[in-house]
Steps between C-alpha positions, in 0.01 A plus 500: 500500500888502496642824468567575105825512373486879363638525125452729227244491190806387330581221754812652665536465870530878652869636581618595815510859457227696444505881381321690708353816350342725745659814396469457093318755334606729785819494722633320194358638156347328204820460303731333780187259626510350152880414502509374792161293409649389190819389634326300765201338269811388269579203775204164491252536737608871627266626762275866541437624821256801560198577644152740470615698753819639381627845547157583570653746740677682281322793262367331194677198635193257542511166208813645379740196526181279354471716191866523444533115482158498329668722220782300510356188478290579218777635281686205584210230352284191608788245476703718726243495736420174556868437608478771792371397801321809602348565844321781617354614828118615607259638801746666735312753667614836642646492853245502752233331277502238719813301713639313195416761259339244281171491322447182338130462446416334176363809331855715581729211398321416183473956449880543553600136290298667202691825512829309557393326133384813355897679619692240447327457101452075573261233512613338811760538811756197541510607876226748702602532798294692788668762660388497855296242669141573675482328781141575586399273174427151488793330318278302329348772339793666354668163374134404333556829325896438417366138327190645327754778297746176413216321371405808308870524338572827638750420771691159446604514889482702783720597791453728825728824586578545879245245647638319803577144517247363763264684238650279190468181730113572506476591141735163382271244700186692372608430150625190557163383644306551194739417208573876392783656407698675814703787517833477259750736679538736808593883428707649827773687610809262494899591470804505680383782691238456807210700464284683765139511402408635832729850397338530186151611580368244309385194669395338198862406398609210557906381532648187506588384852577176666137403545426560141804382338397113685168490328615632172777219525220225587286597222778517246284831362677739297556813635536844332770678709413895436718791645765210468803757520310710794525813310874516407555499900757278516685702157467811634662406877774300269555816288525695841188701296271475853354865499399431112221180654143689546314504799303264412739241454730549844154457637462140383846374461756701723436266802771340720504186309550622118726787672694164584431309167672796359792522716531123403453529169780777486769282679430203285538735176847573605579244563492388179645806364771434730522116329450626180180375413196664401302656716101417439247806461292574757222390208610173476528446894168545487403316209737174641284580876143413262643225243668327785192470699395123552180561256392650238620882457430766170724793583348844388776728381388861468697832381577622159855344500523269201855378594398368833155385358703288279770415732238349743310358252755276391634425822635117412733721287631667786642229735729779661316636629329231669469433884673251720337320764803613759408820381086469520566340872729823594258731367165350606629415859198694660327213419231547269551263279714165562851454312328220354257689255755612290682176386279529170 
């Protein structure tokens, strides 16, 4: 089976922005998730990112961001609804569960689907993604089980979270072999900044690299670029705000090559300032590093700012601050990407 074209109920193709929401209901309260839901759902086919697991570390924390938008989303009515394209993620497992923290057994992913349903107050999810692969499984099992819950009506298509590409090669020609539907979309860590999975104690995670970013281009899949603005790394070092970035994230960002990304990134913004042009927000560099890419790319914009959510949200609006190809080659030179994947 060809891969679907994802839409909404309503028909809409998805946008290229999705909200992500894994702080609503906590980080960022009740009251602010719904503006900033509201003001995104206004736009055709605006997308929902969240997932089970959500601030499950945090006191009282756990299905938060899934009830908030549940809340929302029933205040807001059925028609609204079926013009969101929603997506939600399922089975990751605690760290050292197993190697890629994933249970995906048919019994867990059909458990945590249900409760997703139950917090999220809907019939069906446009997108379930799951969050972490399990490489011990069969393939075939888990996509038999992604295919029996479309044919059910409860998920409408279905996408994996930090699985690797030589992993998505196996699943794609499994599918394809038997006329079912294959995976829509790929879920990693993808952004102007490099990451290092191997500093973040989690081995599960998986970044974009040059290995990755060939198959993804072969297979035209889309791909959901999370942690797309690496924390605020690259605003912080910009804003000369360095001690202000936790621990956490100087351990998977502050590497030689974003250190020089952001050295780069400075001299080009003065340059302009120097020329009197705009200079572009470290946001939207990263947002033009994803759209740019030579497939398929949904940006996820976090954070409780609803200027920038808008601002990148209607980025053909904002051709200032848009990216030359002079300027991609300068600041790309370490060669992860060619000049070439950014003529779009």
């Amino acid at each position: 089976m060809e891969r679907p074209e994802m839409r909404t109920v309503s028909g809409a193709l998805p946008g290229r922005v999705a909200l992500g929401t894994m702080l609503f209901g906590t980080g960022i309260e009740e009251e602010k998730a719904f503006s900033l839901l509201k003001a995104h759902a206004c736009r055709p086919g605006a997308q929902i990112d969240t997932a089970r697991s959500y601030a499950s570390w945090l006191p009282g924390g756990a299905g938060k961001s899934e009830m908030t938008i549940g809340k929302w989303l029933e205040k807001a009515g059925r028609e609204c609804r079926e013009q969101i394209f929603l997506g939600t993620k399922g089975c990751l497992m605690p760290r050292g569960y197993n190697s890629t923290r994933g249970d995906l057994s048919p019994e867990r992913i059909r458990n945590e689907l249900e409760e997703s349903l139950e917090a999220l107050r809907t019939d069906y999810i446009d997108l379930y993604w799951l969050h972490r692969d399990e490489e011990g499984r069969d393939a075939g099992e888990i996509l038999e089980t992604m295919n029996c819950l479309v044919r059910e009506g409860k998920i409408r298509y279905f996408g994996v979270s930090n699985w690797k590409a030589s992993r998505i090669l196996e699943a794609d020609a499994w599918t394809k072999a038997r006329g079912l539907q294959p995976i829509s979309a790929s879920q990693i860590q993808f952004g102007f900044g490099v990451c290092t999975p191997e500093r973040w104690g989690d081995q599960s995670v998986v970044c974009m690299d040059s290995r990755e970013y060939a198959v993804y281009r072969r297979l035209q899949m889309s791909v959901y670029a999370y942690s797309a603005q690496s924390e605020g790394y690259f605003a912080r070092i910009l804003s000369g705000e360095k001690e202000k970035l936790s621990e956490g994230t100087l351990a998977k960002y502050d590497s030689s090559v974003n250190q020089i990304r952001a050295r780069k990134l400075k001299e080009l913004r003065e340059l302009r300032r120097n020329e009197g042009r705009p200079c572009p927000p470290p946001e939207f560099v990263s947002l033009e590093c994803c759209l740019r890419a030579p497939f398929p790319v949904v940006f996820i914009h976090g954070g409780s700012n609803m200027d920038r959510l808008i601002s990148v949200t209607e980025r053909e609006r904002n051709p200032e601050n848009r990216i030359s190809i002079e300027d991609w080659a300068y600041l790309l030179q370490d060669g992860d990407f060619g000049e070439d994947d950014f003529r779009a």
